[in-house]
C-alpha positions as CSV (number, residue, x, y, z in Angstrom):
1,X,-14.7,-12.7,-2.4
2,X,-13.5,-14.4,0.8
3,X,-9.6,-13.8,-1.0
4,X,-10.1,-10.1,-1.6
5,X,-11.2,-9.1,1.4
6,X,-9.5,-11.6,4.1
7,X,-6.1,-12.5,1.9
8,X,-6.6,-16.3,2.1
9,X,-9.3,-18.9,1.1
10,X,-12.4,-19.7,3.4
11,X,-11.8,-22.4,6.4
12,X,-13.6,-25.0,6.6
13,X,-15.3,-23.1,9.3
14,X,-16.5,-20.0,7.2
15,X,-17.8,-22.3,4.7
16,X,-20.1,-24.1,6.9
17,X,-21.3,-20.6,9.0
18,X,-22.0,-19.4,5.5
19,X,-23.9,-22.4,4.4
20,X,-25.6,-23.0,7.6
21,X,-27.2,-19.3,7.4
22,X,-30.3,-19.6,5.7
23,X,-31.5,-16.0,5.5
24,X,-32.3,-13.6,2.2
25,X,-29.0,-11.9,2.9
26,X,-26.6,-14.4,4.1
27,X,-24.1,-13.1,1.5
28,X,-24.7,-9.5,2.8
29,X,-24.2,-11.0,6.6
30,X,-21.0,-13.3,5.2
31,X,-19.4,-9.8,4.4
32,X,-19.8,-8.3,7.4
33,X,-18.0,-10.9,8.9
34,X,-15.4,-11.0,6.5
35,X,-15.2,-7.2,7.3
36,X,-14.5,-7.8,11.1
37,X,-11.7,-10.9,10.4
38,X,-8.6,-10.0,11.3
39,X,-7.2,-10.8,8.0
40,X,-9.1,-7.8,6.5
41,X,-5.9,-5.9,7.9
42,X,-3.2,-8.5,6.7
43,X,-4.4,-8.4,3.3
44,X,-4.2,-4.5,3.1
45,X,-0.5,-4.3,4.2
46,X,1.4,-5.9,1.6
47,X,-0.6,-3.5,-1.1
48,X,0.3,-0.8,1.0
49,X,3.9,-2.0,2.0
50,X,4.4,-1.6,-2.4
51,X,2.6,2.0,-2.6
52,X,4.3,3.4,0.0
53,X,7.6,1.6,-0.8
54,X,8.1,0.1,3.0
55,X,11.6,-1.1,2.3
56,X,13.2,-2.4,5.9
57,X,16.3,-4.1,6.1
58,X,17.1,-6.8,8.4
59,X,21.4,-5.7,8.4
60,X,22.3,-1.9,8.7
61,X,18.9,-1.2,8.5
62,X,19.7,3.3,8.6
63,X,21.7,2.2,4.3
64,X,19.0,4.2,2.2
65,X,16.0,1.9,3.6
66,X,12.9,3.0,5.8
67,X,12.0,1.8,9.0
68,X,9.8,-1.0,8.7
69,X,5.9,0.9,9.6
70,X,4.2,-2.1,8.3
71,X,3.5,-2.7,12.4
72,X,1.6,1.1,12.3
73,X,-0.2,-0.1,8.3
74,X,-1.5,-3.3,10.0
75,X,-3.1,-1.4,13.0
76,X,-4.2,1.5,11.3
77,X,-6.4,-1.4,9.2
78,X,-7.0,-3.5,12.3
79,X,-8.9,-0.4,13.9
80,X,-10.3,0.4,10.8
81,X,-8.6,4.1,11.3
82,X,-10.2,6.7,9.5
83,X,-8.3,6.8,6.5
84,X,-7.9,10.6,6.3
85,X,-6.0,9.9,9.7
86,X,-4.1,7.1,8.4
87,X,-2.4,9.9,5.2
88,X,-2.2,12.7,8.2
89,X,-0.4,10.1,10.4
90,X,2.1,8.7,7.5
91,X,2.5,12.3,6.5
92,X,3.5,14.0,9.5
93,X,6.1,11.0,10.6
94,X,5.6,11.1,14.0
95,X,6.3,7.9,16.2
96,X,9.3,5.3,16.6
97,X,11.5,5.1,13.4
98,X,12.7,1.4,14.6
99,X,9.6,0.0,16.4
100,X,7.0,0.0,13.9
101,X,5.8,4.0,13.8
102,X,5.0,6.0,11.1
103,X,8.7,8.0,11.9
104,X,10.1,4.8,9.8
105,X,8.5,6.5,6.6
106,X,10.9,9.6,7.4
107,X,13.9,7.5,7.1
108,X,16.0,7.5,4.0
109,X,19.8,7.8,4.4
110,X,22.4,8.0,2.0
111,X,19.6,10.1,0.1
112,X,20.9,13.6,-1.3
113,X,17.1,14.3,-1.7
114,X,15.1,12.1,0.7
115,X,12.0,14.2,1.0
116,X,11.9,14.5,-2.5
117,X,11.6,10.5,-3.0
118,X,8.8,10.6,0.1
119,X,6.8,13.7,-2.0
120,X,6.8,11.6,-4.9
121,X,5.3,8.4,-3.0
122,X,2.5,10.8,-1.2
123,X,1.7,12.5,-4.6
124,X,1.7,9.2,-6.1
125,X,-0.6,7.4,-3.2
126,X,-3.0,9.9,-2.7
127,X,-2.8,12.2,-5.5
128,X,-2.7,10.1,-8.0
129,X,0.1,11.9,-9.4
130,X,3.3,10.5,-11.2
131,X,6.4,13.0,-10.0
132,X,9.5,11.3,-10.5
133,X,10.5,12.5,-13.6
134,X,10.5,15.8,-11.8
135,X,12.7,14.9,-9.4
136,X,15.7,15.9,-12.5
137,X,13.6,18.0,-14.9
138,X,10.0,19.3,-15.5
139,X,8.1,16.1,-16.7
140,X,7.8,15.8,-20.5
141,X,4.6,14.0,-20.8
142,X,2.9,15.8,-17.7
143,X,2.0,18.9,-16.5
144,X,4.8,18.8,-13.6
145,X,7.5,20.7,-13.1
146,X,10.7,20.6,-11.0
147,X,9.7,23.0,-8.5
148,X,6.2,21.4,-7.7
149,X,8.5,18.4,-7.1
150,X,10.3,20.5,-4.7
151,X,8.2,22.8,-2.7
152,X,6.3,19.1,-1.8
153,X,10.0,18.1,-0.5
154,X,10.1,21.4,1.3
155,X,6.9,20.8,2.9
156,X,8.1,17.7,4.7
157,X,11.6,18.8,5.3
158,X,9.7,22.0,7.1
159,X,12.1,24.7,5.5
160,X,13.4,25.3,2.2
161,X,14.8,22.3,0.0
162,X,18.5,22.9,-1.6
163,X,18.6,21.5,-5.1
164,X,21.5,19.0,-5.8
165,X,23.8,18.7,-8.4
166,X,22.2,15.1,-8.8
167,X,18.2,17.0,-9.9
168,X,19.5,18.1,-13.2
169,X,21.0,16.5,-16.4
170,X,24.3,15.8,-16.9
171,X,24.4,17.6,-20.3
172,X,25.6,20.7,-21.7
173,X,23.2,23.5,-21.8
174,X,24.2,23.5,-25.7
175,X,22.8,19.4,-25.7
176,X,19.5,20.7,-23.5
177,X,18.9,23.0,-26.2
178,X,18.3,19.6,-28.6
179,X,16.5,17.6,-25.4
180,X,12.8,17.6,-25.0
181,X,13.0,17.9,-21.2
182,X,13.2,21.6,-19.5
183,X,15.7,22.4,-16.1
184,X,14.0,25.0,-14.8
185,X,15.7,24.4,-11.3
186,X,19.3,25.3,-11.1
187,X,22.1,23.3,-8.9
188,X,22.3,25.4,-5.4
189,X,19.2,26.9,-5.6
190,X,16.4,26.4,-2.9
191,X,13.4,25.9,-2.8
192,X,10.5,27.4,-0.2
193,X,7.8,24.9,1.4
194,X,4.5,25.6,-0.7
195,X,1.6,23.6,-1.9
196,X,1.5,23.3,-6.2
197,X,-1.9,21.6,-6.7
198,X,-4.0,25.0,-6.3
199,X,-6.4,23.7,-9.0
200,X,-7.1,20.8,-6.7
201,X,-7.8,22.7,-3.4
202,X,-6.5,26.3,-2.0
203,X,-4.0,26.9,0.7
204,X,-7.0,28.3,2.9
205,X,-8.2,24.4,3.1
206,X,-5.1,23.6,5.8
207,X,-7.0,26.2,8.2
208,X,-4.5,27.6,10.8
209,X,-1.6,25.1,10.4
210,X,1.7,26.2,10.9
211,X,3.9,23.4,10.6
212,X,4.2,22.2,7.1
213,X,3.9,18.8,7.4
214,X,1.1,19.5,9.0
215,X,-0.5,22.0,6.5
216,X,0.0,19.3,3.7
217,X,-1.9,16.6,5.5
218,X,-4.4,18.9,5.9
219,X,-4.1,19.8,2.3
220,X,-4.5,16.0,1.0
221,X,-7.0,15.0,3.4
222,X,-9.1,18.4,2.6
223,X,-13.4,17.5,2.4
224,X,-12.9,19.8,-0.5
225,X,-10.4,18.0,-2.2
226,X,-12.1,16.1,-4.2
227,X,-9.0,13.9,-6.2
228,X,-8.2,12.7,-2.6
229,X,-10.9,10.9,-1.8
230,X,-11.5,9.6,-5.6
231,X,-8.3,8.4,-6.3
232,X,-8.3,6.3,-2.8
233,X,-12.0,5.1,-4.0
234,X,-10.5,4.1,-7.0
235,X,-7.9,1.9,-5.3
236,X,-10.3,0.0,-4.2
237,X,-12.4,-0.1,-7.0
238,X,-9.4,-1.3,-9.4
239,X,-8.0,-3.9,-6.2
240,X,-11.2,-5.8,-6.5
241,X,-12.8,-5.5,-9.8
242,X,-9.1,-5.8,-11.6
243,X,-8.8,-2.1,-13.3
244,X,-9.8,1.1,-12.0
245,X,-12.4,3.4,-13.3
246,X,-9.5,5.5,-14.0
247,X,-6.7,3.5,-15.0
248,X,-3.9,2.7,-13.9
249,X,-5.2,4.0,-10.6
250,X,-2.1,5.9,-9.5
251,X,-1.1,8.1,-12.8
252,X,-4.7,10.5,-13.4
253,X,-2.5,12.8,-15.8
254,X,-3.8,11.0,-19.3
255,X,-6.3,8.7,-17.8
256,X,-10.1,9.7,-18.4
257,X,-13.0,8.2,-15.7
258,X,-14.5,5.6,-17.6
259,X,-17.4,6.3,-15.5
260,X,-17.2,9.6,-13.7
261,X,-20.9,9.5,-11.6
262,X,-19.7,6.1,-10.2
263,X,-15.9,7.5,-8.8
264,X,-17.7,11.0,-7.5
265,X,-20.7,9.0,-5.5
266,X,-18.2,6.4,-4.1
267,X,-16.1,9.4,-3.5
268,X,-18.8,11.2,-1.8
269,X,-20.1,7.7,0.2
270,X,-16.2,7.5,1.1
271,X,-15.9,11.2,2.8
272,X,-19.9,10.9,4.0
273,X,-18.8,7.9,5.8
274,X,-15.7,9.5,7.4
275,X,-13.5,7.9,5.6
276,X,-14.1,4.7,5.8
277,X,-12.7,1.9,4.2
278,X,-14.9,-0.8,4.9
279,X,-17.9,1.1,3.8
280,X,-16.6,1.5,0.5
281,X,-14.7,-2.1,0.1
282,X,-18.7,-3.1,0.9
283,X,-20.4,-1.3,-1.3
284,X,-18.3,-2.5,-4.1
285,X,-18.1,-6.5,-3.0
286,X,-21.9,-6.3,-2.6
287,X,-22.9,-5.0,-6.2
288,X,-23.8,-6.4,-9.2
289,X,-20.4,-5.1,-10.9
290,X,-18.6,-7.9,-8.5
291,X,-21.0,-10.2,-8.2
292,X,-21.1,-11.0,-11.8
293,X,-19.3,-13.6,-14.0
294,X,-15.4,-12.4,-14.1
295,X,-13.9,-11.6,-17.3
296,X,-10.9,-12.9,-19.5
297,X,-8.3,-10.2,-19.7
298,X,-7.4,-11.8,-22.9
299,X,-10.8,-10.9,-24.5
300,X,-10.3,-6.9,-24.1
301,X,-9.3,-5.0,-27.4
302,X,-6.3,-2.5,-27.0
303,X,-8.2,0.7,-27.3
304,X,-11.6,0.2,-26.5
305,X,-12.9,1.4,-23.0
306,X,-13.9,-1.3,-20.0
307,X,-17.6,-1.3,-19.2
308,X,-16.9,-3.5,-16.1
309,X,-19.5,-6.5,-17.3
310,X,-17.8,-8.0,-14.3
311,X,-14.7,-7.9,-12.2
312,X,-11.7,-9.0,-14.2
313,X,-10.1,-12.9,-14.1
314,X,-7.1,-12.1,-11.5
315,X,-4.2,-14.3,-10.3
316,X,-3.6,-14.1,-6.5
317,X,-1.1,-12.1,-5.3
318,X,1.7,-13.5,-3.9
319,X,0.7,-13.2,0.0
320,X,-2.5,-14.1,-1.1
321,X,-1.1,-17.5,-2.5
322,X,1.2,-18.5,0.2
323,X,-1.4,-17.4,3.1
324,X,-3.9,-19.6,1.3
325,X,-2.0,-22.5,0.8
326,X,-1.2,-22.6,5.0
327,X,-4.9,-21.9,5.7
328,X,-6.3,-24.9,3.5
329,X,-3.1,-27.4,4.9
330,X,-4.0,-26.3,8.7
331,X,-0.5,-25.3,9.3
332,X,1.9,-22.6,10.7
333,X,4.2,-20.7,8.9
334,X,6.8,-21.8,11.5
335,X,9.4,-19.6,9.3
336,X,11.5,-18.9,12.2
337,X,12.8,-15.1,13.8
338,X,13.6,-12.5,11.2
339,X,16.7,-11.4,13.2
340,X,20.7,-11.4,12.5
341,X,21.3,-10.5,16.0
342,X,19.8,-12.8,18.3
343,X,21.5,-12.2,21.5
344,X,21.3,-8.9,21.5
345,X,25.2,-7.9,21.1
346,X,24.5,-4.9,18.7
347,X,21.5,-2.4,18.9
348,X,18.6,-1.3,16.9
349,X,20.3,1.0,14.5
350,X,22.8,-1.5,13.0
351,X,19.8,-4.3,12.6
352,X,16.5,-5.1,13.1
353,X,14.4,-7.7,14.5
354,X,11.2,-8.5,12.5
355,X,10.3,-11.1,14.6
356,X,8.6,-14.5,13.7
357,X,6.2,-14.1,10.5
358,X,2.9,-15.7,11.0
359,X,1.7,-13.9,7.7
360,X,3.4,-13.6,4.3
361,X,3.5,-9.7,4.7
362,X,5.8,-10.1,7.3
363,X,8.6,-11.2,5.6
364,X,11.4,-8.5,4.0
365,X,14.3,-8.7,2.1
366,X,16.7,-11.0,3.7
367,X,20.1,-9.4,3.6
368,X,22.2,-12.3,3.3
369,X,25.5,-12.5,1.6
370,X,25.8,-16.1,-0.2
371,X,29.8,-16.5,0.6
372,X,28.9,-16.6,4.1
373,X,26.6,-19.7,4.7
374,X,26.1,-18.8,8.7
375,X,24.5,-15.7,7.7
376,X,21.5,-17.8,5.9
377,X,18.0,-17.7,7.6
378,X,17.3,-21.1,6.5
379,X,13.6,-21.3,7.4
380,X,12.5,-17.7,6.2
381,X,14.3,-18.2,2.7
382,X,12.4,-20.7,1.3
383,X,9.1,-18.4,1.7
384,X,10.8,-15.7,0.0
385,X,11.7,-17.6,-2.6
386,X,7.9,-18.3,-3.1
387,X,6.8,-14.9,-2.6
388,X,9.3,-13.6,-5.2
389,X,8.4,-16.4,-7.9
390,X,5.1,-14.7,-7.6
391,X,6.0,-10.8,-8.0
392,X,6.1,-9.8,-4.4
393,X,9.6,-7.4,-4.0
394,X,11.9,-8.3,-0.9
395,X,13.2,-4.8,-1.7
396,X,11.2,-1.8,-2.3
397,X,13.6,1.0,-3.3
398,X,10.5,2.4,-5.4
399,X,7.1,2.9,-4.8
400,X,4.8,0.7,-6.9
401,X,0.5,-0.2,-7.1
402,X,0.5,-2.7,-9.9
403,X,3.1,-5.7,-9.4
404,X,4.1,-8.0,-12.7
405,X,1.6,-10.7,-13.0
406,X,3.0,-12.4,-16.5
407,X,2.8,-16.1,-16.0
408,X,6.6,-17.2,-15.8
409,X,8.0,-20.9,-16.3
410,X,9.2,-20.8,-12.5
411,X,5.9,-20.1,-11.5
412,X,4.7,-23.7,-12.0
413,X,7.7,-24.8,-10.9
414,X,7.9,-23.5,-8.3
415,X,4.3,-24.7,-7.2
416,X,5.1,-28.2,-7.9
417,X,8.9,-28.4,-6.8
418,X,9.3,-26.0,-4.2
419,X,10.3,-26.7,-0.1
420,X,7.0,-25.0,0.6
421,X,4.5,-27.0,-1.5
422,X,6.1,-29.8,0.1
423,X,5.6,-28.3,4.0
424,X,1.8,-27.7,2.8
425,X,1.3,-31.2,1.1
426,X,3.5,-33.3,4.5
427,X,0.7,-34.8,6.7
428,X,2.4,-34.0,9.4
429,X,1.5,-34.1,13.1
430,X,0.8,-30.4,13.0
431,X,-1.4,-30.1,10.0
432,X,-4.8,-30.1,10.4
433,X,-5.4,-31.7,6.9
434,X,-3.8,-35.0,9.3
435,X,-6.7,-34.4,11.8
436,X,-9.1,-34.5,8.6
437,X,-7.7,-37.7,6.9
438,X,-7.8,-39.4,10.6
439,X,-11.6,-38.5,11.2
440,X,-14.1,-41.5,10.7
441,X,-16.1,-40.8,7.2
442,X,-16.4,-42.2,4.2
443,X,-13.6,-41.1,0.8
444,X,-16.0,-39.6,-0.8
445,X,-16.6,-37.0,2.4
446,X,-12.9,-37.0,2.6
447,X,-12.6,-35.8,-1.2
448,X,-15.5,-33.3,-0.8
449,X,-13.6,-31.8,2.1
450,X,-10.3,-31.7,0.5
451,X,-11.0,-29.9,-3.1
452,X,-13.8,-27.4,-0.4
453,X,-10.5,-26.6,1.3
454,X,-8.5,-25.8,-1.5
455,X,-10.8,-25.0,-4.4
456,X,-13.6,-23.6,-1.9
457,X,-16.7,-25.8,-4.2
458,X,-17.5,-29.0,-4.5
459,X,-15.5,-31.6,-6.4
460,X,-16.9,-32.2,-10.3
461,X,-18.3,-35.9,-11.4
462,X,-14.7,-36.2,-12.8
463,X,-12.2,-35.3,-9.9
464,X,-14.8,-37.3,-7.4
465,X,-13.7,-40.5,-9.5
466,X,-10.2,-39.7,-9.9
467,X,-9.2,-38.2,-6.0
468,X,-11.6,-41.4,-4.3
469,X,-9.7,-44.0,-6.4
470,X,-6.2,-42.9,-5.3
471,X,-7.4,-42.7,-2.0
472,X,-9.9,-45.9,-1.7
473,X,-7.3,-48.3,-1.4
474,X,-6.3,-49.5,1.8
475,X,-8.3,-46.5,3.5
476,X,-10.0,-48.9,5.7
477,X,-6.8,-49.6,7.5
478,X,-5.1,-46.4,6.8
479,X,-4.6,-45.7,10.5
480,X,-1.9,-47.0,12.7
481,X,-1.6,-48.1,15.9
482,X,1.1,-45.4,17.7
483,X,2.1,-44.3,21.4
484,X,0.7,-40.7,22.4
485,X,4.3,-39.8,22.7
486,X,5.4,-40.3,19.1
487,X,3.1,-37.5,17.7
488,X,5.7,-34.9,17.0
489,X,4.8,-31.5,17.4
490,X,7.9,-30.0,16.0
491,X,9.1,-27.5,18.7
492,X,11.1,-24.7,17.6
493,X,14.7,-24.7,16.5
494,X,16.7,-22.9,18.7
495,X,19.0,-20.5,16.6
496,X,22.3,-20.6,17.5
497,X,24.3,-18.6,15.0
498,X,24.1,-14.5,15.7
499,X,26.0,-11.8,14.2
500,X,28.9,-11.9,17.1
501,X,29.2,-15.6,16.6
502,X,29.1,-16.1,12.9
503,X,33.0,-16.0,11.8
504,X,33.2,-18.8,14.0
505,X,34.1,-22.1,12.2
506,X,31.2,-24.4,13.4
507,X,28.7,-21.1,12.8
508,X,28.4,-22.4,8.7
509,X,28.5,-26.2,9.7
510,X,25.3,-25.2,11.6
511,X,23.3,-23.4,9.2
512,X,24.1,-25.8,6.5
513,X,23.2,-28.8,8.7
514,X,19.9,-26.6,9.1
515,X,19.2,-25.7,5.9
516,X,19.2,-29.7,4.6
517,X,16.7,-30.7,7.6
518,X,14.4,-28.0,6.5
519,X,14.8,-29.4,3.0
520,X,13.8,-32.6,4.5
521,X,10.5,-31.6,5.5
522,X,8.6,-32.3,8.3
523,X,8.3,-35.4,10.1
524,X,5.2,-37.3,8.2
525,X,2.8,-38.5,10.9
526,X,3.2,-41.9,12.2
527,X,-0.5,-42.3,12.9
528,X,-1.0,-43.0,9.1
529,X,-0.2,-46.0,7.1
530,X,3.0,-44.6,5.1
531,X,1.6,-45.7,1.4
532,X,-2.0,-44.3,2.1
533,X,-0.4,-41.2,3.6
534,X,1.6,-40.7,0.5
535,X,-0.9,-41.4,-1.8
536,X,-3.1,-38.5,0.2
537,X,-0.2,-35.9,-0.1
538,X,-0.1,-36.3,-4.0
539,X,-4.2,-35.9,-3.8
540,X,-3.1,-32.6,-1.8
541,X,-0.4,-31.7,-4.0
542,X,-2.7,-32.5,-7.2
543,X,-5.3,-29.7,-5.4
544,X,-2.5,-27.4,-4.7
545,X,-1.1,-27.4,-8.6
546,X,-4.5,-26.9,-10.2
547,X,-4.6,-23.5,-11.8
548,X,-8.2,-22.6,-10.1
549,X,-6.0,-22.7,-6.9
550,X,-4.3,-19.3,-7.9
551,X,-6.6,-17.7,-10.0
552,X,-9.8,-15.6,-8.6
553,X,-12.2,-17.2,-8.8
């Protein structure tokens, strides 16, 4: 629970409040609290960065890519923003295009259609409608045609929408005859701004609006639109139980409610509320539904419907993973600045500064070209590669709800192998898993402690026996005698190498003398006995590499 609603496993901290609360409804009380952490809004960005497609880039950042609004995401949840707001604000595109506003969802260069590509992502978010197909010909297996496609493009461009040569197939009108898709636009045609889903609400919901942006906010957001609020319900629904009561939870044209009174009363709680995220997210964490024993995927037949006897087995996602795996070490990300341009020589619209990532969300697609050494971002890379092993996109050209979650032979791999197990397992001066092995208690506290942090329960008969005896001997004398100022607190690296600077001839001999002292790793603490210390980092990397680490729960 702690996972899906914070993004990271429980401190040591939360466990104990919870534990130390001895009222009826402490697990009622734990979720309020959960609902008022701060990482209630990093764990909604990176679903929302995919749905949206928030696709940034650090170098020429205008080359078909958005401005990065993940800033304006992570405050809209941090205020808990009336969600109706949050669609009107995204819609209407107002704000900075560079710094973090909603404008960045406008942007979309090199684009012969780019409102068309933003109508599609708001149909797709908020509608629950799948458009692309009609973004070249009426949609085969739906009941879209080109022109809904377009008049939603119209909408946000706020005047009629040309159609390219590029929205058609590139076939004869003799081979479209034998094809069993329908142009109905023509090349050089336009299109006029007007709403298509009448069925789901009438034009007279937007009220007085004249700007069209404006009037299709108003048109999504609409009381009386009653798909709006459902399918934004079922996102929720389908986040946390594994599969939405309509399924998959962003393409309604085929998919049936599995159980219809449930979507329209959380749809109803949902606009009662004012649109309210956290009301929802609690009334679904505090039923039975979640609250029940989860369910094998591998047990469901191909066919039959889900009766939700409980919430699905899930893998983490990606930020999830690598958030959790800092939380239970005690460490910073330290990943260093997001930034090609460090001194400043070149401005805002040729790149970006994404600043120092102190969350998983906030890393992005890093731009590099591999010829050119000097243009590496040594300490970010190593988290992307993580992130990526486990189906999180550095680039989002598309928008997307459901990410790959196949098990892959890198996937272990990269948990036991990679640069940031080994920054997670490093007692280190700056983890706090060092303070925890230095505190005066017996092994078998220290075990309890360790598999709580990781594994969030307490240790079985079996790992008690095998975790105490690699760490009984020589714990007595595991600590070492050290001067105050040989604790290292590893200060930041000052980057050197900048976009003006990096054609120089030392600029690669720099980043590549970088790159192998990251691989190093930290400097181990010198406060503990080298061979007990190591002996304690394979305990943490056993707890790290057990599957129960990444799977919920």
């Amino acid at each position: 629970m702690t996972v899906d609603l914070i993004g990271t496993v429980p401190s040591e901290e939360q466990v104990a409040e919870f534990f130390a609360d001895e009222s009826p409804d402490r697990r009622a009380r734990y979720v309020d609290r959960l609902l008022q952490h701060p990482g209630w809004a990093d764990n909604w960005v990176g679903y929302w960065q995919d749905v949206l497609a928030e696709n940034p880039n650090l170098l020429k950042p205008t080359l078909n890519n958005t401005g990065p609004f993940r800033w304006w995401i992570h405050e809209a949840f941090a205020d808990n923003r009336p969600f109706d707001q949050f669609v009107t604000e995204l819609v209407t595109m107002r704000g900075s295009r560079y710094y973090g506003g909603p404008n960045g969802f406008e942007m979309a260069t090199q684009n012969d259609v780019p409102m068309a590509a933003k109508a599609h992502v708001v149909a797709q978010a908020f509608l629950g409608h799948q458009m692309k197909c009609a973004r070249c010909h009426d949609a085969p297996f739906r009941d879209f045609r080109q022109r809904d496609l377009f008049e939603l493009a119209a909408m946000l461009k706020r005047g009629s929408q040309p159609v390219p040569k590029s929205s058609s197939v590139p076939v004869s009108p003799e081979e479209l005859e034998n094809l069993i898709v329908t142009v109905s636009l023509k090349p050089g045609s336009s299109v006029a701004p007007k709403w298509p889903f009448e069925d789901l609400v009438g034009p007279e919901s937007a009220g007085d609006a004249k700007d069209t942006r404006e009037r299709l906010a108003a048109l999504i957001t609409s009381p009386h639109n009653d798909r709006f609020a459902r399918v934004v319900v079922n996102r929720l629904w389908g986040r946390y139980t594994g599969r939405g009561v309509v399924d998959p939870v962003d393409d309604w044209s085929h998919g049936d409610p599995s159980h219809p009174e449930l979507l329209d009363w959380l749809g109803r709680e949902f606009v009662t509320s004012g649109y309210d995220l956290k009301h929802v997210a609690r009334l679904i964490v505090i039923s039975h539904t979640y609250q029940r024993r989860t369910v094998d995927p591998s047990s469901l037949k191909s066919g039959e419907p889900f009766l939700f006897a409980g919430p699905l087995r899930r893998r983490m996602s990606a930020e999830q993973i690598l958030d959790s795996m800092f939380v239970a070490a005690g460490k910073d990300l330290k990943a260093g600045e997001l930034n090609f341009d460090v001194d400043g020589a070149n401005n805002y619209s040729k790149f970006l500064n994404l600043g120092r990532p102190d969350r998983a969300w906030q890393f992005t697609s890093l731009s590099n070209e591999r010829d050119r050494p000097s243009l590496a971002l040594p300490f970010a890379q190593d988290f992307v590669s993580h992130l990526e092993t486990f189906g999180w996109r550095s680039s989002r050209q598309d928008p997307l709800t459901d990410r790959d979650v196949d098990p892959t032979a890198a996937q272990p791999a990269m948990m036991a192998n990679g640069i940031v197990t080994g920054r997670v397992t490093r007692l280190s001066d700056d983890a706090e898993l060092t303070e925890l092995a230095l505190d005066q208690q017996s092994v078998d506290e220290l075990v309890e402690r360790l598999v709580a942090r990781f594994l969030t329960r307490q240790p079985t008969s079996e790992e008690r026996e095998l975790l105490a005896s690699l760490l009984e001997p020589g714990y007595s004398k595991r600590t070492v005698e050290h001067d105050s100022e040989a604790v290292v607190r590893h200060p930041a690296v000052p980057q050197l190498v900048s976009w003006s600077n990096h054609l120089d001839a030392e600029a690669n001999t720099i980043k590549i003398e970088l790159e192998k002292r990251i691989r190093a790793g930290d400097p181990p603490s010198v406060r503990l006995a080298d061979d007990w210390r190591e002996r304690a980092e394979d305990a943490v990397w056993v707890l790290v590499n057990t599957p129960e680490f990444v799977f919920l729960p």
